[in-house]
Structures are given as structure tokens and as C-alpha cells.
N, C-alpha and C positions, 0 to 999 in steps of 0.2 A: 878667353878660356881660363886663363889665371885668374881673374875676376871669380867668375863661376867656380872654381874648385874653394875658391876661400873661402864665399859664401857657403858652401857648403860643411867647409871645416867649421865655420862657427857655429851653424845651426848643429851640428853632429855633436862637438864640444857642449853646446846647452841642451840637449837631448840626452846626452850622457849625464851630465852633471846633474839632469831634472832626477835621473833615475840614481844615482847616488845619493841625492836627496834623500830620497823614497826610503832607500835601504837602510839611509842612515836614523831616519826615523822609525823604521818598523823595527829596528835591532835595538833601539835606545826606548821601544815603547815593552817589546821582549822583555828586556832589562826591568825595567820598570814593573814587570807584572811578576817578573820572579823574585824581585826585593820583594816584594809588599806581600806577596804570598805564601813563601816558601817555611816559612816559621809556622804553618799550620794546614798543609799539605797530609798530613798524617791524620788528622781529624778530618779532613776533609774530602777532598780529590783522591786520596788512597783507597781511603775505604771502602767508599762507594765505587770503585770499579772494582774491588776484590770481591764486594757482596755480590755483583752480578758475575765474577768469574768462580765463586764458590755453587752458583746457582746453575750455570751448564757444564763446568766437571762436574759434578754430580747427575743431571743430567745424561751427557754425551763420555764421559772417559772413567766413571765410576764403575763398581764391583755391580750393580743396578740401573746400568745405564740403559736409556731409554730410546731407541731409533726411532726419528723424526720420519713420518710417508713419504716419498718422494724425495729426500734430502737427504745425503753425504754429511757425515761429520763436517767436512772443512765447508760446503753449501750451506749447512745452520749456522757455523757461525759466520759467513759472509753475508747472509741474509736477516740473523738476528742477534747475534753476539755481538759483532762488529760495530751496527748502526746501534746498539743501544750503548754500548760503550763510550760512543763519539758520544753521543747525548747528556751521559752520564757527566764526564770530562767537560764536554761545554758548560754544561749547567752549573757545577760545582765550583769549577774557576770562575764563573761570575757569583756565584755565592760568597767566598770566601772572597774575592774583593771587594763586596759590597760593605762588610764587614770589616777589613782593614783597611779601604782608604776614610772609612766615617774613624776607627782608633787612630790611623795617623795626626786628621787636623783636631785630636783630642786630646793626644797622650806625645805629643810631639818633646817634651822634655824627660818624661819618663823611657824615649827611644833612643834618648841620645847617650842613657846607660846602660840601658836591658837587651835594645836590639839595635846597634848601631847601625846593622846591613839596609835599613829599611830606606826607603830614597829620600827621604827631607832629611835624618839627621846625619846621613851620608854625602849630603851634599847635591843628587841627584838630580834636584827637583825642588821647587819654590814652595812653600805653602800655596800661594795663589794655583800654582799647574796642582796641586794635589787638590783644592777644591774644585777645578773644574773637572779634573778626572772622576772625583765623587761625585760629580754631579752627571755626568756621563756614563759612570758604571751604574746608577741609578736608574737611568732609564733602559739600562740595556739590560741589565737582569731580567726585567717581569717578559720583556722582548721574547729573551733566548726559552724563559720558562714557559710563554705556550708555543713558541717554535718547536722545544722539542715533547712538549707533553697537553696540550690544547689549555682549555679554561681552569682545569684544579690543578696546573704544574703551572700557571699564572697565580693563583690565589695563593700557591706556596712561597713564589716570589716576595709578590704582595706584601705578605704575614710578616716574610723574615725581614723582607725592606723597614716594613713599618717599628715591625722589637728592635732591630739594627739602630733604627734613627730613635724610639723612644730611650732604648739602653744608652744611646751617645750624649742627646742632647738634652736629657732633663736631670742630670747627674746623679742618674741612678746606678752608676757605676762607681759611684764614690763610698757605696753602700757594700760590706765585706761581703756580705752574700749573697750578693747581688749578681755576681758574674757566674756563679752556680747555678743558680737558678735559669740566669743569662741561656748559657751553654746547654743545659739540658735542655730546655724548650726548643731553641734553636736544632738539636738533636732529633728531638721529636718532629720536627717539621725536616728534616734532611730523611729521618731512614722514611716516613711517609711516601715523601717523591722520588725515593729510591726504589721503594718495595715496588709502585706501580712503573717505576722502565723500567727495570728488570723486567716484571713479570710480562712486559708487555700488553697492558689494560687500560682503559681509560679512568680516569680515579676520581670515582665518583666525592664529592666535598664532604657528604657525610660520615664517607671513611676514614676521614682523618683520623677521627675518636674512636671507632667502631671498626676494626678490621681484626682478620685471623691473626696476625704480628703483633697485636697490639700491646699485648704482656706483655710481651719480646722486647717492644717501644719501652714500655715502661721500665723496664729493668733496668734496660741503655738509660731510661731519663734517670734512673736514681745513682745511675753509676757518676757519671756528671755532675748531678746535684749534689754529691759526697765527697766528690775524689778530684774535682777540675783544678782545685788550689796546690794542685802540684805545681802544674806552671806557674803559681806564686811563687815558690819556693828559692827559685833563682833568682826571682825581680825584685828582692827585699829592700837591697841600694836603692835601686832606681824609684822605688813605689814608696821608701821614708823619703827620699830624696822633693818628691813631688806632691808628699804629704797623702799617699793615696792610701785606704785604710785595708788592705787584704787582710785573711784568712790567719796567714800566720806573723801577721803584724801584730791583729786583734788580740790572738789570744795565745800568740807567740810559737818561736820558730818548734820547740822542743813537742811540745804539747799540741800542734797540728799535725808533726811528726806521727804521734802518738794513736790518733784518734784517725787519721788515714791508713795506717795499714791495715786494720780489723774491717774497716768497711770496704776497701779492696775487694777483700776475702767475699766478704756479703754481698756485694755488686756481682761476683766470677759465679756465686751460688746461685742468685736471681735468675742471672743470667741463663745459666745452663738449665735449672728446674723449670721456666716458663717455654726455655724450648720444647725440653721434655713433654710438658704437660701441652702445650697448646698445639704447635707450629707441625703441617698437614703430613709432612715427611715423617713424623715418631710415629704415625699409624703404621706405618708397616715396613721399618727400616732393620728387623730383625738379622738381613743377609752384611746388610753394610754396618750392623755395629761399630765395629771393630774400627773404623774410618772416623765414626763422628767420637769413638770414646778419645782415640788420638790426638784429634784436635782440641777434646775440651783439656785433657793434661796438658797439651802447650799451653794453652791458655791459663791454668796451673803454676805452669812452669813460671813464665813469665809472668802473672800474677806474682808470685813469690820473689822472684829478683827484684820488682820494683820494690819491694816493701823492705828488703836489704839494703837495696841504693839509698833508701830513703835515711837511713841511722847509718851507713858507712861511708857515703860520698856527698858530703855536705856541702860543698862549696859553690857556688854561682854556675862556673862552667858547667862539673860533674850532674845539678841541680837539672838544668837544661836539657844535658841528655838522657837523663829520666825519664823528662816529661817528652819532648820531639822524638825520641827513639823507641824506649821504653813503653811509656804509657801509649803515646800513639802508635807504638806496633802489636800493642795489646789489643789496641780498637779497629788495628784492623782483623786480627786473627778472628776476634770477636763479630765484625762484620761476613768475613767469609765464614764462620759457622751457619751465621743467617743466612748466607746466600745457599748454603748445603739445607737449609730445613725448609726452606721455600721453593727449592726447585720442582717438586709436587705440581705447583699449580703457575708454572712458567708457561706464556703463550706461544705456540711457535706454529 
């Protein structure tokens, strides 16, 4: 019997230990997904869950709100708020690491001054485990993209895998306005496969170019293609350091300074005049004024504080939260505008 109980003390002991294993690698892969992500979470994963949470408050708990047949406020969103949100979140966390583990084994000296938190120059993680990660988040993107949105939420994967890997590996990133460009396109292929889960539609390919949003697209694409070199503005060490040519290396700190706060202004005007004119909600939003005039003043507002930060908080830290707080809390306000002018034509 003594026998018997030991045996079974060891098999219990490595049955435990198999499952401490387990934990200690899904907490250390956790880890791993919030270093390499978490510096552009606000462009990212943010926004596009506020655009579809601006698209059923408006919907379900606005001055205009809309009752769904047969469904309960809290039944619509367990039935389509909810599940498109997970979708949304899943997609976008394999987006944005598709795109920061190809910059980690690219820019691995410039992270070891700009973004120390990141897992190679933090010590986290080998180059070798970060290329196999990139090689495994590769395949898993186009995966989860028609998981959760069939064949055109795959070709958007696709699209961005493939700018992702041309941007990284033919050093077209060493090009100043290269990452402008970068980032807007990139944009344009995010609110695409945003707009159709949200809306709940299947997204036909030729709407990528051709959609009611698609002003809307392009506004976001010029705000991007004008104003992304903010987040240069803090990595100036790190990018002389590695010889990398940005925005306000090129043509210097003062005078980028300079020529970004006016186009701020002209990105926040696009923006709001193509909602106006185009997007399906300004037909007949006369009751709810008062709701979207509000939100375009925040956007305003904060429009105008970055352009302050920009000439009074100069330094690398202050530079930073600019760009991750600031500007990316710009784009989300800016996102949930769009999710209030699209709820019109949400499926449920």
C-alpha cells in the first residue's frame, strides 16, 4: 500500500508540475503579447472597439435610438454587440503583432532606446524566439481574419501581411516618408474591416475603394499621411542613434514642429466635413445634433492640446505621451464619431 500511495504521489507531483508548466508559459506568452503590443494599442485595438461601441450607443441608448424586433437592449448586445466586439479585438491583436514582431527583428537597436519595454531589448526573449513568433503570428492572422469575417476579412489580412513584410524587408522604411504613407494605408485597410463587423456584412472586395465610408477612409488616410511623425518626435536619440532617416531628423525637430500643427487642424476639418457630407446618419440626424456637434468639439479640444504639447513639452518622455495618449486618444474619439455616423446601416 505504501508502495501504491508513492506512486501515486509522483505521478500527482508530475501532473501538477505538467500544469504549472502550462501556466507558466501562457503567463510568459501573455507577457510577451503585451510588451510587443502595448505602445500602439491606441491606434489599434482601441479604436476599433469604440467605433463599433459609438455605432450601437447610437443605435440602442441615444436621443434616436432604434429598438431592435424581438430583442432587449442587453439581447442585442449579447447577440451582436458582444460577438462582434470579440472579433473585432481578436483581429486587431493579431494585426498589430503582425506588424511589431516583423519592427522588433528590424529595429532591434533603435528599441533598445525608444522602447526599452519591448521583449528582445528587455531581455525577454532571444531574436531567434522573436523570429519564430513572427513566423507564427504570420500565419495566424490571415487564420483569425476569415475566422472572423470569411474570404474579404482574409484578403485584408493578406494585404496588410504582405505591406507589413514589404515595409520591413526591402528598407523601405529607412525612407522619411515612408512610414506615413506606411501607416495610412495600413489605416485604410483597418477601418475597411472594421466598417463591415461592425456593420455586420459580408465585405464584398470591391468595397474596399468603393464604399459609403469611404471619404470618411480617406480623411483618416490623410490624417496619417500628415501627422504619424509625431511618434518620431520622441525617438530622435534612438533613430540618430541607428542612423534611421525620420520626418523630423530630415528636415528637423523645430520646423516639423511647425508644419504639423496646421495639418492637424486640416485632418480634424476633413474629417468632420466628409462625415457631414457623405456618411448615411447626416440624412436625418436633425433630433441628435446636439450629440455628434459635442463630440466633434472634443475632438477640437484635443486636436488643440496636441498642437500645445507639441511647442511646450518637448522632451522624449513628454514627446511620447503625445503621441500614445494624445494623439492616439484623438483617433479614438475620431473612430467613435464614425461608429455614431454609421450606425444607420448596422445589421442586427
Amino acid at each position: 500500500m505504501h508502495k501504491i500511495n508513492k506512486i501515486r504521489s509522483k505521478y500527482f507531483f508530475k501532473i501538477s508540475q505538467l500544469f504549472t508548466d502550462i501556466k507558466k508559459a501562457i503567463l510568459n506568452e501573455a507577457l510577451l503579447i503585451y510588451r510587443v503590443s502595448i505602445s500602439d494599442w491606441t491606434t489599434t485595438i482601441i479604436p476599433t472597439s469604440f467605433m463599433l461601441i459609438g455605432a450601437f450607443y447610437v443605435r440602442l441608448f441615444s436621443s434616436i435610438a432604434t429598438p431592435i424586433d424581438d430583442f432587449s437592449t442587453i439581447e442585442t448586445m449579447k447577440h451582436f454587440g458582444f460577438p462582434r466586439l470579440l472579433k473585432i479585438v481578436l483581429y486587431f491583436t493579431t494585426f498589430v503583432m503582425v506588424a511589431n514582431w516583423h519592427n522588433q527583428l528590424n529595429n532591434k537597436e533603435e528599441d533598445l532606446i525608444n522602447k526599452p519595454h519591448r521583449p528582445i531589448p528587455s531581455g525577454l526573449i532571444t531574436v531567434e524566439g522573436a523570429r519564430c513568433r513572427t513566423i507564427i503570428i504570420s500565419i495566424i492572422h490571415p487564420i483569425v481574419g476569415y475566422f472572423v469575417g470569411g474570404f474579404a476579412s482574409l484578403f485584408g489580412a493578406l494585404l496588410w501581411l504582405g505591406w507589413v513584410t514589404l515595409y520591413m524587408k526591402f528598407d523601405i522604411h529607412a525612407n522619411a516618408l515612408s512610414k506615413n504613407l506606411y501607416t495610412a494605408f495600413g489605416s485604410w485597410i483597418q477601418l475597411a474591416t472594421t466598417y463591415h463587423l461592425v456593420v455586420g456584412t459580408e465585405l464584398n472586395i470591391n468595397e474596399w475603394w468603393d464604399n459609403e465610408p469611404s471619404m470618411f477612409n480617406l480623411s483618416i488616410f490623410f490624417l496619417f499621411l500628415t501627422t504619424i511623425h509625431i511618434q518620431d518626435l520622441g525617438d530622435q536619440d534612438g533613430d540618430t542613434l541607428v542612423n534611421r532617416k525620420t520626418l523630423p531628423l530630415l528636415i528637423g525637430d523645430v520646423i516639423c514642429r511647425l508644419l504639423t500643427a496646421p495639418l492637424l487642424f486640416l485632418s480634424v476639418v476633413l474629417i468632420g466635413s466628409s462625415a457631414n457630407l457623405q456618411l448615411s446618419l447626416f440624412k436625418n440626424i436633425i433630433s441628435m445634433k446636439a450629440e455628434f456637434i459635442f463630440i466633434e468639439k472634443v475632438i477640437m479640444v484635443i486636436n488643440a492640446y496636441i498642437c500645445i504639447r507639441l511647442f511646450t513639452y518637448r522632451c522624449p518622455k513628454q514627446d511620447q505621451f503625445t503621441y500614445n495618449i494624445c494623439y492616439g486618444g484623438l483617433y479614438v474619439v475620431v473612430c467613435f464619431y464614425y461608429g455614431m455616423c454609421i450606425n444607420g446601416v448596422v445589421k442586427c
